[in-house]
C-alpha positions in Angstrom: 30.3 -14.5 -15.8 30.1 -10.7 -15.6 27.1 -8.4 -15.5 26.5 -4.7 -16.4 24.1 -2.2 -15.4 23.5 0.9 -17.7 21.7 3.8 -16.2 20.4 6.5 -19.4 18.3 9.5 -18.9 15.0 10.0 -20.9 16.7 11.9 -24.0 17.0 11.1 -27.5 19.6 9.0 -28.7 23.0 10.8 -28.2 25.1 12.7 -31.4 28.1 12.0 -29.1 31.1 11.2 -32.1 32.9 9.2 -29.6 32.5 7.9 -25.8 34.7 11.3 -24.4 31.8 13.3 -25.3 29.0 11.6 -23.9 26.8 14.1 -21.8 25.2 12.6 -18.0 22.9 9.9 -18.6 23.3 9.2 -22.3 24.1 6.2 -23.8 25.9 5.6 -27.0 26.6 2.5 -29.3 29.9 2.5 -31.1 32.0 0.3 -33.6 35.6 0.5 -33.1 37.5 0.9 -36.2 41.8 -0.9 -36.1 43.0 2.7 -35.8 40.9 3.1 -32.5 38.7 5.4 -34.5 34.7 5.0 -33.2 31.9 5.3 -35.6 28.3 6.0 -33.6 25.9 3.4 -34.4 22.6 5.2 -35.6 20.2 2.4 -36.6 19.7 -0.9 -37.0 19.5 -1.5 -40.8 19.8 -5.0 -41.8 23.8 -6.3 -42.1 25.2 -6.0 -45.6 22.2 -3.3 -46.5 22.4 0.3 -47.3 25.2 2.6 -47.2 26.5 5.3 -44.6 28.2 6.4 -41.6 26.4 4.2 -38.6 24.8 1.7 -40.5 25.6 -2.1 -38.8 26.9 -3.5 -42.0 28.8 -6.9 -42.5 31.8 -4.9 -42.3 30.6 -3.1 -39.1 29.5 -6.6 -37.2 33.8 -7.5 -37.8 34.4 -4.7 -36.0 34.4 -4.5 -32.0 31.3 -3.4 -30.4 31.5 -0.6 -26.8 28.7 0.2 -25.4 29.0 3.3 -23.1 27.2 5.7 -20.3 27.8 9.4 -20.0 28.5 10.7 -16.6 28.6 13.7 -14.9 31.0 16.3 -15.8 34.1 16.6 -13.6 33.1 13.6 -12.1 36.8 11.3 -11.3 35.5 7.8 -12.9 35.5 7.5 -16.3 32.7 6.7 -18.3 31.0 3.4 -17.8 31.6 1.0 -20.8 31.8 -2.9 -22.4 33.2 -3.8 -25.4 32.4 -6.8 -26.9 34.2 -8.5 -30.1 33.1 -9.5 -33.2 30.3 -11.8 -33.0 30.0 -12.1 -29.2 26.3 -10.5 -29.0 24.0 -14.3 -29.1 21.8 -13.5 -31.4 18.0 -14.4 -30.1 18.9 -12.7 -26.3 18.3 -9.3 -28.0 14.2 -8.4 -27.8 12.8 -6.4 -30.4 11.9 -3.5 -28.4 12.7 -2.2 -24.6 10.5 -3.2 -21.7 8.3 -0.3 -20.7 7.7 0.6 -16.8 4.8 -0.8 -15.6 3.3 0.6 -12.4 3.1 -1.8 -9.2 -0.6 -2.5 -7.9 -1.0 -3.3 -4.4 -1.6 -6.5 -3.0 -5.2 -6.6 -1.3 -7.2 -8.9 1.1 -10.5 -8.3 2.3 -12.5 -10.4 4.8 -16.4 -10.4 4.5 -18.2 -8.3 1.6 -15.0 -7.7 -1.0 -16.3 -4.0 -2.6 -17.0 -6.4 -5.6 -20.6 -5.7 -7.3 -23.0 -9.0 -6.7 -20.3 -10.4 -3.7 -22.8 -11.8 -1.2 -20.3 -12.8 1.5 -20.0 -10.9 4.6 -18.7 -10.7 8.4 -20.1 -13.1 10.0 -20.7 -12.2 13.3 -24.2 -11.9 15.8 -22.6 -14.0 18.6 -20.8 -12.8 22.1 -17.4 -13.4 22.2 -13.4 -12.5 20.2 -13.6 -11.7 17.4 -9.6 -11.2 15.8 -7.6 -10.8 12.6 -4.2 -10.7 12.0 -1.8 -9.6 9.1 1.7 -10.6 8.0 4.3 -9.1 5.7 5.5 -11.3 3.3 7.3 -9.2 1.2 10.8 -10.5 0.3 13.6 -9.5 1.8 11.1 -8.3 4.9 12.6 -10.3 8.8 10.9 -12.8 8.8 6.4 -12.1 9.3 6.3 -8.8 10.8 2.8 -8.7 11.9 0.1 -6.3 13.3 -3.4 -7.7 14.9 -7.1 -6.9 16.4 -9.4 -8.2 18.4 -12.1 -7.3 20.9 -14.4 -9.3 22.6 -18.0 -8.5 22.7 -20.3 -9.2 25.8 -23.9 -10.0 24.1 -25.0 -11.2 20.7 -26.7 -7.7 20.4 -23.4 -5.3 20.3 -21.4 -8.0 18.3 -23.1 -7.1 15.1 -21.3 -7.7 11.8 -21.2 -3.8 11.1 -19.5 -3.1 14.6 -16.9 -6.1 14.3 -16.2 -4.3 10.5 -16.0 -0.7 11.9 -14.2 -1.6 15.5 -11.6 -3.4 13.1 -11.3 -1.2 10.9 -10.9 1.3 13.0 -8.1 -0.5 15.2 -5.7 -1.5 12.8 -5.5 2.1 11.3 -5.1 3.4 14.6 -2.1 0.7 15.3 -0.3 1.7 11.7 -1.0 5.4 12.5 0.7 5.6 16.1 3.2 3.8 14.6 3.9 5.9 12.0 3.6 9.1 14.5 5.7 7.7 17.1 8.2 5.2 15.4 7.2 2.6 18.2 7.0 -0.2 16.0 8.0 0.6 12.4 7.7 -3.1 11.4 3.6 -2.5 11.8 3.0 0.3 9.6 2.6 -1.8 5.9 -1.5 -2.3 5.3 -4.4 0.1 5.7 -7.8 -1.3 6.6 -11.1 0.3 4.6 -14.8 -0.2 5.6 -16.2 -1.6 2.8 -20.6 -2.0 2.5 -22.5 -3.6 -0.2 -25.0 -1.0 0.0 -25.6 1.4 -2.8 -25.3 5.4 -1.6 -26.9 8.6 -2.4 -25.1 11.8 -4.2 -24.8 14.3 -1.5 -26.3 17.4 -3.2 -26.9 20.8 -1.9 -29.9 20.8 -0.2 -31.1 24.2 -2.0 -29.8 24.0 -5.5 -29.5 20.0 -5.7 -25.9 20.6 -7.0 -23.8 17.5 -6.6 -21.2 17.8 -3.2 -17.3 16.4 -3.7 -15.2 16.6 -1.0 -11.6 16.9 -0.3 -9.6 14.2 1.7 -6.2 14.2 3.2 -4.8 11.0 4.0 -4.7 10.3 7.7 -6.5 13.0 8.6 -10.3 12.8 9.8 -11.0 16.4 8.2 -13.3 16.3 5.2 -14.2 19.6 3.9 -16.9 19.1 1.1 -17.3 22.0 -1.6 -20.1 23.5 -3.1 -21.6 26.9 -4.8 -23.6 27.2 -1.4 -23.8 26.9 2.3 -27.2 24.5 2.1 -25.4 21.1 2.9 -27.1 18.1 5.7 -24.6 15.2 7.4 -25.8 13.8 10.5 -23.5 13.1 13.4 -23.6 9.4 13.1 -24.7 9.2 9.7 -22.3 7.0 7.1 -20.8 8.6 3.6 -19.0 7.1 0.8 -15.7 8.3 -0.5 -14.6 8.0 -3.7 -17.9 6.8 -5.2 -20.9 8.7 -4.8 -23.6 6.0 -5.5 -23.1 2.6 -6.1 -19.6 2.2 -6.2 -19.8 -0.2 -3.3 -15.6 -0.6 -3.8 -15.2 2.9 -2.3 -14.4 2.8 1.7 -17.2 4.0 4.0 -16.9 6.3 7.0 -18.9 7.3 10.1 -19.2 10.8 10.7 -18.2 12.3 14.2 -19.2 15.4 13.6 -21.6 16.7 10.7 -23.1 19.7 9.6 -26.2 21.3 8.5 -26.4 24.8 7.0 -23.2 24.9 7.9 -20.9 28.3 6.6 -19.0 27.7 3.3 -16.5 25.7 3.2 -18.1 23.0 5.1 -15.9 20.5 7.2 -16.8 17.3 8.7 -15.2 14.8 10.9 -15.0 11.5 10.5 -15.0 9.0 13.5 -11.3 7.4 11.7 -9.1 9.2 10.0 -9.4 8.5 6.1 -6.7 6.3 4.8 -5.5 5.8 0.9 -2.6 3.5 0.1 -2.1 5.3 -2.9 -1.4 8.2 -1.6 1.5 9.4 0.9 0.5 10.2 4.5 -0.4 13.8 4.5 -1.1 14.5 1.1 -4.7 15.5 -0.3 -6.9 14.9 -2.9 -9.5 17.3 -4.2 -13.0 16.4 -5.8 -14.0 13.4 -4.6 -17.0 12.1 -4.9 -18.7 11.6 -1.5 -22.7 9.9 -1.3 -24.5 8.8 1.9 -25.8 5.8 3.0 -27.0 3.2 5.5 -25.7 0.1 5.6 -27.1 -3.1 5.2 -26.6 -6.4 5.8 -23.5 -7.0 3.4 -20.1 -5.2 5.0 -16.5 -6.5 4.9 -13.0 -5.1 5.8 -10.4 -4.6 3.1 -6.7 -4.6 3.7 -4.4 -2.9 1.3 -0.4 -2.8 1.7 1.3 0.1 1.8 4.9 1.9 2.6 8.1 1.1 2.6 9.6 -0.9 5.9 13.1 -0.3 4.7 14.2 2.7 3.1 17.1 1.7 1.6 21.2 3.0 2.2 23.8 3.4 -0.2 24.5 -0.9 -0.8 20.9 -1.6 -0.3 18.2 -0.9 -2.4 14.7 0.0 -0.5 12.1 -2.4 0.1 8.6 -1.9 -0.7 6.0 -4.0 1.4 4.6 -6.1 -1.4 2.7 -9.1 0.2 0.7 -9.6 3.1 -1.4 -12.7 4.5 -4.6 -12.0 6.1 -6.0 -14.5 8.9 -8.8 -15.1 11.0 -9.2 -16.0 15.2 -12.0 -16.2 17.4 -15.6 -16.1 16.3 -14.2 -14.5 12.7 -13.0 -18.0 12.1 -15.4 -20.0 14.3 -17.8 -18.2 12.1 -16.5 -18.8 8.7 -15.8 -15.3 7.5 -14.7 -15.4 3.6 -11.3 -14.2 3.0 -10.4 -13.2 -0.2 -7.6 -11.6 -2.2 -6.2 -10.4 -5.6 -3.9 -12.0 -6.5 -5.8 -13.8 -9.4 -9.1 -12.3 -9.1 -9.0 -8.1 -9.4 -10.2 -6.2 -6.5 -11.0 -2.9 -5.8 -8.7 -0.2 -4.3 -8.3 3.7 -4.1 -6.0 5.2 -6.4 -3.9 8.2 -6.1 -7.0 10.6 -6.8 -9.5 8.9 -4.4 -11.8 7.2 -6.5 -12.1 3.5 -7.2 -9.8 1.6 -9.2 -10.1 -2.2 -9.8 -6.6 -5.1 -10.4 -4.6 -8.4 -10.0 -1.9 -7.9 -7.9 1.8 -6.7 -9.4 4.7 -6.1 -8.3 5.5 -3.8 -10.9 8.0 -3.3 -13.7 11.2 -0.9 -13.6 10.4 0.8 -10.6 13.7 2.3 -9.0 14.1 0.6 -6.1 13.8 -2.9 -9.1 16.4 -1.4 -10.8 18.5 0.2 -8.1 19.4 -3.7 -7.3 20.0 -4.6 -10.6 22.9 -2.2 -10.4 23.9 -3.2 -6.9 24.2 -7.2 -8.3 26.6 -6.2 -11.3 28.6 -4.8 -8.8 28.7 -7.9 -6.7 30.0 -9.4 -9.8 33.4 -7.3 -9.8 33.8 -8.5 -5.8 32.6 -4.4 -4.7 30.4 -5.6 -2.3 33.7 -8.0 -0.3 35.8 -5.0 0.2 34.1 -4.5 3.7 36.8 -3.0 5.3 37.9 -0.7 2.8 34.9 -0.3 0.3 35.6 1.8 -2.6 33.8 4.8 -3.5 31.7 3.3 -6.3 29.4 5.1 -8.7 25.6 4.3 -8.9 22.9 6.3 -10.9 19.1 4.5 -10.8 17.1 6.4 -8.6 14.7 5.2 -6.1 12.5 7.8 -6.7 12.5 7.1 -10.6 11.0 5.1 -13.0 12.6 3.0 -16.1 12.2 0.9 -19.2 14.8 -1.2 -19.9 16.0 -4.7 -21.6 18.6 -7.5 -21.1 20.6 -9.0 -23.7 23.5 -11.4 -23.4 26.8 -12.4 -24.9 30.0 -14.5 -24.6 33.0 -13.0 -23.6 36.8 -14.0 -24.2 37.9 -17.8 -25.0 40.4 -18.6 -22.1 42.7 -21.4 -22.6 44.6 -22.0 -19.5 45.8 -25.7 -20.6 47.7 -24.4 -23.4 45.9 -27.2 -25.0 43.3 -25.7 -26.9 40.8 -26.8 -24.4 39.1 -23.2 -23.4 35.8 -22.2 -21.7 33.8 -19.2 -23.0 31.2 -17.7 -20.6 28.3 -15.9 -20.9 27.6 -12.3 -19.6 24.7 -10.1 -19.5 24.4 -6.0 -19.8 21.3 -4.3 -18.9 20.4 -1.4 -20.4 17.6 1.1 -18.1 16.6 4.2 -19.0 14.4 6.7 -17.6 10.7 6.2 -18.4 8.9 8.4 -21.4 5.5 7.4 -22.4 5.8 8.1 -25.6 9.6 6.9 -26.2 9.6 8.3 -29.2 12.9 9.2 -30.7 14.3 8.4 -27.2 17.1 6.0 -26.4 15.2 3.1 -26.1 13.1 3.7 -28.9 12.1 0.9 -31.3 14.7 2.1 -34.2 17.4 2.6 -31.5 18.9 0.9 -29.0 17.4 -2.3 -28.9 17.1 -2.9 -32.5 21.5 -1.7 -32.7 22.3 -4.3 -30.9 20.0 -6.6 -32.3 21.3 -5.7 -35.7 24.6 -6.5 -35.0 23.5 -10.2 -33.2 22.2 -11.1 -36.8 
């Protein structure tokens, strides 16, 4: 068996006569006349239908079928190509249309009140004594249950309250995956963020003099919260609780207590928080603008939510990166004494902070044709041709997905030469697989991987 990886940009489907002139990143499908001539394949019209150059008539599916990748000019390597004969494509392997990306959502726990509208669970808590969590990494490929932890112990019922167990764990684990992250101490602990979650509705911060509704902007990590508005008239108590990324009773969006507030403050105001603000959606030290921000006090319904994060491998030239997918949330002490509710999404959605700040709600996904996805699809073809044995004297061999890129793509298979090595007739024939990826466009119109190309070529000539 044999596998091949096809890397394509997002561009429409190549004019390239023959293979020679393919340009980086395009991909061609060609029928290869006896002479050696090659006719590009331009549609999928029915066998035996129609008339023209590139139409996959009967004739055409006699004929020998390459498949081919453009690479970069002056590069050594030629271009990356199969041929297949005559009916070798298995007809019903061939889907009608590519695959298109899908973006990976993150996999969430959440212990106590969930951020879910009419959850009544919450920490349970009230009595002296440890309370802990702990988290694993379960992502695949991770060594095996990385983990980071909390606890503190509490000396009387009074200070052990469910809102100081949420916010003093909370707090802790951040600051764990933080000094992790800012010293490289222990890189295996930085994959989940913790958000203070209440079940208490909040208040639009408004300008005090013209009521105008307040947004803020966030940065991720960072405990600065600078909050915009036409005028200078704004009130946050030192102490007080806000919302971000729901201003009133989007009880999914984090909560966070103010260090340092303002009142009357010169424009632009800035607040601190008490812990720095954390969004999984969004890289460490990158900001979002506008959004929203209420107040509130909490009540009796407050929970911790965990989201995974990051990357604990980044990846080298034989190995693709690995994205911290999973994590397992459990309970010690009086959390478990207790009977705290754990909960996840991994069936039921839960909320989460998107890239912008505000709430967004899902079942966990891994995602579909991310790069780092695809990256080791290309790595496992080359397995196939032994390129990963040569460990002492590895050759130089070309790869084009990108980590940092996204793709749709499809599979299709077929069956490659009869070998007869009894000189009795008696043969095997296997089956092979290429994969054809190609950059994501939303609209994939008129692109590669459009429904009247690619796909539906090959499919053509399966029939």
């Amino acid at each position: 068996m044999s596998k091949t990886v096809f890397i394509g940009n997002a561009s429409a489907y190549t004019t390239a006569a023959n293979p020679n002139l393919l340009a980086a990143g395009e991909i061609g499908v060609y029928s290869i006349a006896s002479d050696g001539t090659f006719t590009l394949l331009t549609n999928g019209t029915t066998p035996g239908s129609g008339s023209g150059t590139g139409l996959v008539t009967a004739a055409v599916k006699l004929l020998p079928l390459m498949i081919a990748q453009g690479i970069a000019s002056g590069t050594t390597t030629n271009f990356r190509s199969v041929t297949l004969q005559p009916r070798s494509v298995i007809a019903g392997s061939v889907p009608a249309t590519a695959i298109s990306y899908s973006a990976a959502i993150p996999n969430i726990y959440t212990i106590g009140f969930s951020g879910v509208s009419g959850d009544s669970n919450t920490i349970q808590a009230g009595t002296a004594g440890t309370y802990g969590i702990n988290i694993n990494n379960m992502s695949k490929g991770i060594p095996p249950f990385p983990y980071t932890s909390w606890n503190k112990s509490y000396r009387n019922d009074g200070s052990a309250t469910a809102l100081n167990v949420a916010y003093d764990m909370m707090k802790g684990i951040n600051a764990n995956t933080l000094n992790n992250i800012a010293t490289g101490a222990l890189p295996e602990e930085t994959f989940v963020w913790a958000s203070l979650l209440s079940g208490t509705s909040s208040t639009q911060l408004q300008n005090v003099a013209t009521t105008a509704n307040v947004t803020a902007t966030v940065t991720n990590g960072s405990t600065a919260v600078i909050l915009t508005t036409s005028s200078s008239t704004i009130t946050v108590a030192d102490g007080s609780y806000i919302r971000l990324g729901d201003a009133t009773t989007g009880v999914g969006a984090p909560i966070y207590k103010v260090l340092s507030g303002c009142s009357a403050a010169a424009y632009p105001v800035t607040i601190t928080l008490d812990s720095p603000y954390v969004n999984g959606s969004m890289t460490l030290g990158a900001s979002a603008s506008a959004v929203p921000i209420g107040t509130l006090t909490p009540g009796a319904l407050v929970g911790v939510r965990f989201v995974a994060f990051g990357n604990s491998f980044n990846g080298i030239p034989v190995t693709q990166l690995t994205p911290n997918k999973q994590i397992f949330v459990y309970a010690s002490g009086n959390l478990f004494d207790l009977g705290s509710v754990i909960t996840t999404n991994t069936v039921v959605p839960k909320p989460y902070l998107n890239a912008s700040g505000t709430v967004t709600s899902a079942v966990y996904f891994e995602g579909r044709g991310l790069g780092y996805q695809v990256q080791k699809e290309e790595f496992i073809a080359m397995g196939y041709f032994g390129f990963n044995n040569r460990v002492f004297l590895p050759f130089s061999n070309p790869y084009y997905a990108l980590a940092t890129s996204n793709y749709d793509g499809f599979a299709f298979k077929y069956n490659g030469y009869w070998e007869d090595k009894t000189a009795q007739g008696i043969g095997r024939q296997e089956t092979s697989e290429i994969e054809i990826f190609c950059v994501n466009n939303a609209t994939q119109s008129g692109d590669t991987l459009a429904s009247a190309m690619v796909p539906t070529i090959i499919a053509a000539y399966a029939a």
